[in-house]
N, C-alpha and C positions, 0 to 999 in steps of 0.2 A: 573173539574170546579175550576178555581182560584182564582172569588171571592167570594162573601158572608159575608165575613169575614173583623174583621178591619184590622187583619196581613196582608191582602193578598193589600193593597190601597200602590200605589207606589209617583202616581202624581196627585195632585189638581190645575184646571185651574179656572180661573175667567173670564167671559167674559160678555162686553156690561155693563159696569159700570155706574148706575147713580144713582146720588147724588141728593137729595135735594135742593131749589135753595137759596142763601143766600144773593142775590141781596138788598132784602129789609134790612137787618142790617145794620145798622148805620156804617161807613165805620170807623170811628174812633173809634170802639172797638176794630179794629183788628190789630189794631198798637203796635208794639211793648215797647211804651211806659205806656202801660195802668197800674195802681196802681195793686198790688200783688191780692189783691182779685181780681178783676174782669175780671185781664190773667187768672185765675187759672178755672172761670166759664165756663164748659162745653157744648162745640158746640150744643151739641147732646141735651143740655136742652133748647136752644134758637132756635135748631132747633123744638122742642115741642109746643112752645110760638107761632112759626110762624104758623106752621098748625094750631093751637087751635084759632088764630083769622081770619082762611076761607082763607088764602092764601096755594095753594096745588100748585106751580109750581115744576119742575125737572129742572137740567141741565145737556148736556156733556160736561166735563170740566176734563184736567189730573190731576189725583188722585195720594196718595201714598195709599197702600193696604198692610196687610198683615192679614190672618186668626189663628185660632185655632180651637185645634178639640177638644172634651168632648163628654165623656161616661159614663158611669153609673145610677142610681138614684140621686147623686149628682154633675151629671153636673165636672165631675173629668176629670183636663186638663190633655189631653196625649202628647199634639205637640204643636209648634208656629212655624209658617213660618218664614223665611227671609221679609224686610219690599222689596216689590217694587216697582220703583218710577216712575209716568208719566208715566202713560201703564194703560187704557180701558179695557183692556182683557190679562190680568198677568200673564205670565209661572211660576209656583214656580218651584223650583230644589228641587230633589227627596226626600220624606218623610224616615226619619231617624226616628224610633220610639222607644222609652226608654224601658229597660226591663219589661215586662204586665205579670202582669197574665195570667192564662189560661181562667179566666173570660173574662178579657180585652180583650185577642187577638182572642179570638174566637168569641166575641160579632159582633153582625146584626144589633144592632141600634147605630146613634153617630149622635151627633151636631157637627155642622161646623158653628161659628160665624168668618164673615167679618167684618175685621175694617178699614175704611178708610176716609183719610184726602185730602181736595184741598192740591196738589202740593207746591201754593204761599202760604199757611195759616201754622201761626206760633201757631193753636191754637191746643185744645189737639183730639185724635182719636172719630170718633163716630163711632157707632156701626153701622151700614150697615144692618144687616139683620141677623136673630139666625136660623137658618133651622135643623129641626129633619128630619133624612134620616135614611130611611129603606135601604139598602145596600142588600136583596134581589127582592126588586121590582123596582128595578134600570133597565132602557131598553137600548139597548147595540144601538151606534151609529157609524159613521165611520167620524175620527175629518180627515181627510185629503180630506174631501167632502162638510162638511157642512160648512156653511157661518156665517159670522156674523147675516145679516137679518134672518136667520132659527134660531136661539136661542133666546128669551124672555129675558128683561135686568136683569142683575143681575143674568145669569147664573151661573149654579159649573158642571164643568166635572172632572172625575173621572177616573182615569187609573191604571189597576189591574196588578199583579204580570205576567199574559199571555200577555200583551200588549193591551188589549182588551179596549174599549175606552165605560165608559155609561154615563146618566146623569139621571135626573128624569123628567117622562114625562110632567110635566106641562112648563117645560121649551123648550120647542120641538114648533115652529109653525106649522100651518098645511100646508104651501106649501114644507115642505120638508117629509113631508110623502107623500105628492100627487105627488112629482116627482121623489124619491127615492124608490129602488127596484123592477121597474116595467121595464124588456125590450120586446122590441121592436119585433116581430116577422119577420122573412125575406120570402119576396116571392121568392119561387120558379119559374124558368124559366119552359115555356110547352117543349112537345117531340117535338121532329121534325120525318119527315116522316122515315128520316134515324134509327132516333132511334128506333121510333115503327117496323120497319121490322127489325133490332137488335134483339129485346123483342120478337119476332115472331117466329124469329129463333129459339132462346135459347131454348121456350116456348116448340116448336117439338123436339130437341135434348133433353130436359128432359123426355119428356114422352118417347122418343124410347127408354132410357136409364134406366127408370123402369121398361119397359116392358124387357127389357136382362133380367133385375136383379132378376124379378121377374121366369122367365125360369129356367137361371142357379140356382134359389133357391130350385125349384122343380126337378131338377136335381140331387143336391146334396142331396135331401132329401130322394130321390129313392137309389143310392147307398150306402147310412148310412142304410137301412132298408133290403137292402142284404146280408153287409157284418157282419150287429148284428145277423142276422138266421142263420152263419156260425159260428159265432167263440163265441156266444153267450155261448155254454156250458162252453166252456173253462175258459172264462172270469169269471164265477160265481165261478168254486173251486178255482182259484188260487186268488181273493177277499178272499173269506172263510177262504184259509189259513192264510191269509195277517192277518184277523180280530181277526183271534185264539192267533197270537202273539201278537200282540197290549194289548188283553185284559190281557194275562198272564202279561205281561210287568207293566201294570196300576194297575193289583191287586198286585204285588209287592210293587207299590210306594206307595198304600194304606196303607198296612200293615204297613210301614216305619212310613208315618205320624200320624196314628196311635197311632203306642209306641213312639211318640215322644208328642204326644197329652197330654198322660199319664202321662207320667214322667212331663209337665209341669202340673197337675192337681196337683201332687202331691207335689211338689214344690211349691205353691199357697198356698193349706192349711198350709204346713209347716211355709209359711211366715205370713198368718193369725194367727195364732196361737201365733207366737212371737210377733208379732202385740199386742193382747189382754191379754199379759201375761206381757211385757214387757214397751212398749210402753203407755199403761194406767199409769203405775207408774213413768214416767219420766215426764209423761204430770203434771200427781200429782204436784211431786216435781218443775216443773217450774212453778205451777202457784203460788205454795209457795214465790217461790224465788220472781215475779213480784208483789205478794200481800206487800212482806219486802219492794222491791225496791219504791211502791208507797209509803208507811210510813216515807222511810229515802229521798222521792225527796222534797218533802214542807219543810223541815227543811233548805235542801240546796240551793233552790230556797230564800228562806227569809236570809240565808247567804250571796249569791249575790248581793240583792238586796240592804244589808243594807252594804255591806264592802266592796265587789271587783267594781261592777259599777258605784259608788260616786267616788272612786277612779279613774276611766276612766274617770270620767266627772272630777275632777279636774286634770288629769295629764294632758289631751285633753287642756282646761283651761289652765294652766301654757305653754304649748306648742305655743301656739297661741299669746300668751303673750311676749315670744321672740320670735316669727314672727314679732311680730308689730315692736319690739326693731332693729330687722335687716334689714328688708325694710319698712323705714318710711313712711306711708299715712298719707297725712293730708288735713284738708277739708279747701277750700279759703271759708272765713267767706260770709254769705247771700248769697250762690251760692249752687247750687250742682255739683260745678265743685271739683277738687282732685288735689292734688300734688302728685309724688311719688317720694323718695329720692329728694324733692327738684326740681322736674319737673314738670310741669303744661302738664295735658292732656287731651283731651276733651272731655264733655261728653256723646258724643253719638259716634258711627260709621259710621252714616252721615257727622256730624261735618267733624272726621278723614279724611274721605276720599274727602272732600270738600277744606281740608289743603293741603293734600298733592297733588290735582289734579290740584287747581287754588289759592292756597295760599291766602285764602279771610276772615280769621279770624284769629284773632290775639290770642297769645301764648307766655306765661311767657315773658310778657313786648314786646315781637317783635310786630308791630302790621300789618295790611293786605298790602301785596307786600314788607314786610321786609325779609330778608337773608334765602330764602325760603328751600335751602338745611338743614339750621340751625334746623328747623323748622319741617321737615323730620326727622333728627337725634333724636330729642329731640323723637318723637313720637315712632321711631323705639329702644328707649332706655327703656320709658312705656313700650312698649309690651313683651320687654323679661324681664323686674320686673314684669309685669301680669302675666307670664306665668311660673318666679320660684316661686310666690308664690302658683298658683295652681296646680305644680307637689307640692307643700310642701305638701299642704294639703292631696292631696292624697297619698302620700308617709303615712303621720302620720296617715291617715285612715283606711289603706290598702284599698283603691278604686284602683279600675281598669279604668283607664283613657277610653273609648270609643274609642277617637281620640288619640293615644297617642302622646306625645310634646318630640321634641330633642333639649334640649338647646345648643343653640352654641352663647353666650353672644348675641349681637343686630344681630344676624341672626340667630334665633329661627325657627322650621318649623313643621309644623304637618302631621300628617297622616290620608287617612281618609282610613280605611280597606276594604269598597264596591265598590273603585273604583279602578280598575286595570290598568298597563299601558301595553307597547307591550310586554314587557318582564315579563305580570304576575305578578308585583310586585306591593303595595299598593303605591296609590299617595301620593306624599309630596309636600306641598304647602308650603310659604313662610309665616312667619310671622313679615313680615320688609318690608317696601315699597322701591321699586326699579325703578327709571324712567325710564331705558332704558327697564322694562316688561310691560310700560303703552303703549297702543294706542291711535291714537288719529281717531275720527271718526265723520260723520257729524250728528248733533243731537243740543238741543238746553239747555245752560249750565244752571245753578241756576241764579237766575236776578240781584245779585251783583257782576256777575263777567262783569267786566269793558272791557277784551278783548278778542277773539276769541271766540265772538256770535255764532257763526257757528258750532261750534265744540263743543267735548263732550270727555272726557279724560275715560279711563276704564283699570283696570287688573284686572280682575277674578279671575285669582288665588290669589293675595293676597285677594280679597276679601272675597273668598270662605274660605280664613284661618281664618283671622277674625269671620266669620259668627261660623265655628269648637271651637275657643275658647272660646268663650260666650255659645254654648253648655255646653264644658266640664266644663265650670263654675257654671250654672244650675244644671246642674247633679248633681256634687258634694254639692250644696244647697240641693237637695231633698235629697241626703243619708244622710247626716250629720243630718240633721232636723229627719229623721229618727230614726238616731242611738240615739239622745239626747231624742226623746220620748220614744221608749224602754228603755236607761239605767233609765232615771231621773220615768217614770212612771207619768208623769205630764199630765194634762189636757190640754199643749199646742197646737195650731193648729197643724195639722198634718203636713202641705206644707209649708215650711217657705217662697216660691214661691211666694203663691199666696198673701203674703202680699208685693210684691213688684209694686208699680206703671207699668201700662202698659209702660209710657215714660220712665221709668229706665230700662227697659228689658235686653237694648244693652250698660248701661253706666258701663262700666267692671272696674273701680274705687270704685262708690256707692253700685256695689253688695257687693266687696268682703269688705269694711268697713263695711254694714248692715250684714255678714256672721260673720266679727271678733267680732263684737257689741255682737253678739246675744251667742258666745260663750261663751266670756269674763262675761258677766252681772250674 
């Protein structure tokens, strides 16, 4: 059996999404003009406002969606999806989970929090729904069967390391158990006359055919009972003798095993013997030596503490410090947007791929439908300054990259090790945008794009690159935050994660200034 288990969860789907209805807000909050505080005020508590004065409506309406999962007694994030956008019932791509414990990966219970935003709203995530799942009482379902109307809104399906597809039964309707797993039985056609005199036949050909058998058995039984009265004596002495050799033969082997028996009894004691003559006093003497070794460990441990790992923490420090000095970051003032060396980039990877698809936001002075290749280059020049600064890090960490990165100036590319190609070899994706890798397909674009309504611009592989470097960037947040709570011993938060805003998750500018911030202070 291959689940049970949190190791063993490959794929999380979302399906039959609905949202709360927002119709009744005042339309002019949600404008992009609204003063700092009152952008900043939470969907999700206005969504509270509304139900609390008796208004309960729902709507379907396209959503952007992405979840998290959490385990333990403190609700301890393991995973965060990719965001997906304008999709009802969302495929995420395959759960990549960070090195767990044995605790972790073997654990049967986990929360799965949904967060999702209308598609047109410019306002922040609301939480969707926090579901505790037992991952043993999960009922296995068949997703290439069941429909949309057979699942309850705000479903979660589940798919295990065997392919095996479950959900949890309260999400289940009843008309697909009353039409599922039940076939049909098929009527048989009657005999015809042909057939029964067929059956007829057969019927007398088996009985005459017992009856031979039964003859020639009595037959055979008679001349067995002749030919043992004849030859009967014979047969007993030359047995007899047969048995006389045998037995000499096996009182031989006995005898053998035996003295072989012996010789190991006596070779047992001999090694017991060493055992309690020898072995007691060695035991002595080691627990001597671990009684010294505990006396002289607290001395060196408090050496560490107080002289070598200050040291790490200010070389780590100074390290970081000409980081900053070689690839300059700096923040465009009242924004949380970044420059890097002098290049404006944006801050989400939404944004990104909204530049490069339909050229609809403006960048270091160009503004929307300006020198769009310019615009491209600039973007694809950020991504390999993102990406030497995060092999830097991990170089001066000794991390081990997940994903590991091949710099090759603005056509950088990664790896992701779980997916193979024909030749067995691990994929490498792009981390540079390239137009002639985009498609174009019919679908319906973001509402300020002014031309090709119709159409819908996509390349997955760069996107799935992207998606890989804001991982390896994560990553390298939580070991670092790690390694500074061991060396320093400090009361600080554990996750340096979890104090970053849900909306900065994907802004790979704002992580790595909040990483160098938190080094340098």
């Amino acid at each position: 059996m291959t689940y049970g288990k949190v190791r063993h969860i490959r794929l999380i789907h979302l399906r039959n999404i609905l949202l709360p209805c927002v119709e009744c807000l005042d339309e002019t909050n949600l404008k992009q003009d609204h003063p700092s505080r009152e952008r900043k005020e939470s969907i999700s508590r206005r969504f509270g406002q509304i139900l609390g004065n008796g208004v309960q409506k729902h709507t379907r309406q396209s959503v952007d969606t992405f979840y998290s999962l959490h385990i333990g007694l403190g609700d301890q994030l393991i995973y965060i999806s990719e965001v997906v956008n304008n999709d009802l019932s969302p495929n995420f791509q395959q759960i990549s989970f960070p090195e767990l414990s044995m605790e972790y990966s073997n654990g049967k219970l986990i929360k799965v929090k949904v967060w999702c935003k209308p598609s047109d709203s410019i306002e922040d995530w609301i939480l969707l729904q926090e579901i505790n799942i037992d991952l043993l009482k999960l009922i296995p379902i068949d997703n290439e069967t069941i429909t949309e109307e057979e699942l309850e809104n705000n479903s979660i399906i589940m798919i295990f390391d065997n392919g095996a597809t479950y959900t949890m039964k309260e999400y289940i309707r009843g008309k697909y158990v009353k039409y599922h797993g039940i076939v049909p039985l098929e009527r048989k056609p009657s005999y015809t006359f042909d057939s029964i005199r067929s059956i007829n036949s057969l019927n007398r050909s088996n009985k005459e055919l017992i009856g031979s058998k039964r003859k020639l058995s009595n037959q055979i039984s008679e001349l067995l009972k002749e030919q043992s009265s004849c030859d009967n004596k014979q047969f007993n002495e030359d047995n007899k003798i047969k048995l006389e050799n045998f037995i000499k033969k096996q009182l031989m082997i006995n005898d053998t095993i035996s003295s072989k028996i012996m010789k190991l009894k006596v070779s047992m004691r001999e090694i017991q013997e060493l055992i309690d003559k020898k072995l007691n006093n060695n035991i002595e003497i080691k627990n001597d030596e671990i009684e010294y070794l505990d006396t002289t460990l607290d001395p060196m441990r408090e050496t560490l503490t107080n002289s070598i790992y200050p040291e790490i923490l200010l070389q780590l420090k100074q390290i970081t410090k000409v980081i900053e000095k070689m690839i300059i970051l700096e923040n465009i003032p009242n924004t949380v947007r970044f420059r890097i060396m002098g290049v404006e980039f944006p801050s989400n990877i939404k944004e990104l791929l909204e530049i490069c698809y339909y050229n609809i936001h403006p960048l270091n002075g160009l503004m929307e439908g300006e020198d769009h290749l310019l615009k491209i280059n600039m973007i694809n020049a950020g991504i390999s300054y993102i990406s030497q600064i995060i092999t830097i890090f991990a170089d001066v960490c000794d991390i081990n990259l997940k994903y590991r990165i091949r710099l090759n100036g603005s056509y950088c590319t990664i790896f992701d090790p779980t997916i193979r190609n024909e030749q067995e070899k691990m994929m490498e994706f792009p981390l540079y945008y390239n137009m002639e890798d985009t498609i174009k397909k019919l679908g319906s674009p973001p509402e300020n794009v002014c031309i090709n309504k119709n159409y819908i611009y996509e390349n997955s592989k760069f996107e799935y690159g992207l998606s890989l470097l804001n991982k390896n960037l994560m990553n390298i947040i939580n070991i670092i935050t790690e390694m500074h709570q061991r060396y320093s011993q400090s009361e600080r938060i554990n996750n340096l994660q979890q104090r970053i805003p849900i909306d900065c998750m994907d802004n790979l500018l704002w992580n790595i200034q909040f990483l160098t911030l938190f080094l340098t202070c």
